[in-house]
C-alpha positions as CSV (number, residue, x, y, z in Angstrom):
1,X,9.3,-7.5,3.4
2,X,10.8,-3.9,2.0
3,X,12.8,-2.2,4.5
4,X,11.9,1.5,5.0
5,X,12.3,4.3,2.6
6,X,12.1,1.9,0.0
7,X,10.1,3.7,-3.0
8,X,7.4,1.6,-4.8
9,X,6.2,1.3,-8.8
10,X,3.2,2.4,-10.0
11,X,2.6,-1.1,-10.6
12,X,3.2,-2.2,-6.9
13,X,0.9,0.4,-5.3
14,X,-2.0,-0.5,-7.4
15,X,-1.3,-4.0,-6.8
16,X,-1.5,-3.4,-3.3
17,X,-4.5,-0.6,-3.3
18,X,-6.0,-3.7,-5.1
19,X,-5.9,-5.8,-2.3
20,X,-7.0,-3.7,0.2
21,X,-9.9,-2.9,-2.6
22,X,-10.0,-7.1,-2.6
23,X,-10.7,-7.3,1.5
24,X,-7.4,-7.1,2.9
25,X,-7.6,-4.9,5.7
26,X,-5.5,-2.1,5.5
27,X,-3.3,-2.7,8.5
28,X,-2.2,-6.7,7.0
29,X,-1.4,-4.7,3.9
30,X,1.0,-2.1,5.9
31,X,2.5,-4.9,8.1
32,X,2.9,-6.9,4.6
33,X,4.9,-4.4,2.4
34,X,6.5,-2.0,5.4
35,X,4.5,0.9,4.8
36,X,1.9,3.0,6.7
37,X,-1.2,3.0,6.7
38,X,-1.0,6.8,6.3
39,X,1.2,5.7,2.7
40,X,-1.3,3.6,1.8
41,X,-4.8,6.4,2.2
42,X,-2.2,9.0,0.0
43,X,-1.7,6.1,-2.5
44,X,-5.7,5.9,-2.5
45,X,-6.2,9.8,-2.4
46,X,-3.5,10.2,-5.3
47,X,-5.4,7.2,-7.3
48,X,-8.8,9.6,-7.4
């Protein structure tokens, strides 16, 4: 699991907006990488 702070690729945020897009609830996702679920809605936001 990534500790805090840690910055992600482009890559790894849409592989991991694709699994939330896949059924993965968005909380599993957050607890999965170490972000929060506020990180992941800006990744979507920024995504359009």
């Amino acid at each position: 699991m990534a500790s805090k702070g840690t910055r992600y690729s482009e890559e790894q945020i849409i592989r991991i907006l694709k699994e939330v897009e896949g059924g993965t609830s968005v909380a599993e996702v957050c607890w999965k990488y170490g972000v929060s679920e506020q990180t992941v809605y800006r990744w979507r936001r920024l995504a359009g």
